[in-house]
C-alpha positions in Angstrom: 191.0 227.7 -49.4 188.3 230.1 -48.3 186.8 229.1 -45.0 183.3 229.6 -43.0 183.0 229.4 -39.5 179.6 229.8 -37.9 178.1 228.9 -35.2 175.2 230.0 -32.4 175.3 229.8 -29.2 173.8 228.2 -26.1 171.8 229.2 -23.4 174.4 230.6 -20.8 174.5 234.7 -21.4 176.7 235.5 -18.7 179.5 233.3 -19.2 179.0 234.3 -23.3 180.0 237.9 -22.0 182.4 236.8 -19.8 184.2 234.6 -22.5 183.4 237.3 -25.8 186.5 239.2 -25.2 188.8 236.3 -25.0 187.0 235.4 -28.1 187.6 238.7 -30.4 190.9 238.9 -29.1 191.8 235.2 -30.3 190.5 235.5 -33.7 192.1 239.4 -34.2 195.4 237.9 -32.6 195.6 235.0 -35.1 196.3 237.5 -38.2 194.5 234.9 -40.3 195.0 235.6 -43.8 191.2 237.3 -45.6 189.8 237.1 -41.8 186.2 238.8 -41.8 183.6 238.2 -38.7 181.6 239.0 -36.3 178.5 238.6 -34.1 175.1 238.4 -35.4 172.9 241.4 -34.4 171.0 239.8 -31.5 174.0 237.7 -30.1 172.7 234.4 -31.0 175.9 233.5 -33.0 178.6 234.8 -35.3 180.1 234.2 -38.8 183.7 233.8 -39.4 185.6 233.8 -42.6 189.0 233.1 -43.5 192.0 231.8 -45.4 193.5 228.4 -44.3 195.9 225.3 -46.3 193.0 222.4 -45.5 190.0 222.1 -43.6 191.8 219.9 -41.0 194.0 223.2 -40.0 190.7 225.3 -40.1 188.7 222.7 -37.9 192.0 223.0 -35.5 191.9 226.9 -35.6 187.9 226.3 -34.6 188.6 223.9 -31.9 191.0 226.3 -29.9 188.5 229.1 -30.2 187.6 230.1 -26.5 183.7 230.0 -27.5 184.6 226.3 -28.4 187.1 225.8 -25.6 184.3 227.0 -23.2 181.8 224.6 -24.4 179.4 227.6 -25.3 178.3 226.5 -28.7 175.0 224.6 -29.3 176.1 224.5 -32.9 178.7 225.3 -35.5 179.9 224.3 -39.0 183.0 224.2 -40.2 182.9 224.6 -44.2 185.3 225.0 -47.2 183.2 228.1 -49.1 183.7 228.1 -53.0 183.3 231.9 -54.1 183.7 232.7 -56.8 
């Protein structure tokens, strides 16, 4: 099932760029099947997307992103996206 990740951040720009790294390097390092993502333009969040067997495994993949681990997210969604 297609997946889509996204979230925005919270108010706490110097531990964002001190985490980001650790962030792109856990999502590249995953070699998630259809994996597409990135930052918005002006930093305020990002959009994931990417193959996984059930939402439970994708909300697990979310949960043990660094961003999330860090407690840096104001919001995020975890959704199954049905493209056609």
């Amino acid at each position: 099932m297609r997946i889509l990740y996204f979230y925005l951040m919270g108010d706490a720009p110097d531990r964002v760029r001190a985490v980001a790294p650790r962030h792109a390097a856990y999502w590249r390092d995953l070699g998630l099947d259809h994996y597409l993502g990135g930052p918005f333009a002006d930093r305020s969040g990002g959009l994931i997307t990417f193959e996984a067997g059930s939402l439970a495994e994708a909300g697990q993949v979310v949960a043990d992103d660094p961003f999330a681990q860090e407690d840096l997210l104001e919001r995020r969604w975890v959704k199954v996206w049905a493209i056609g």
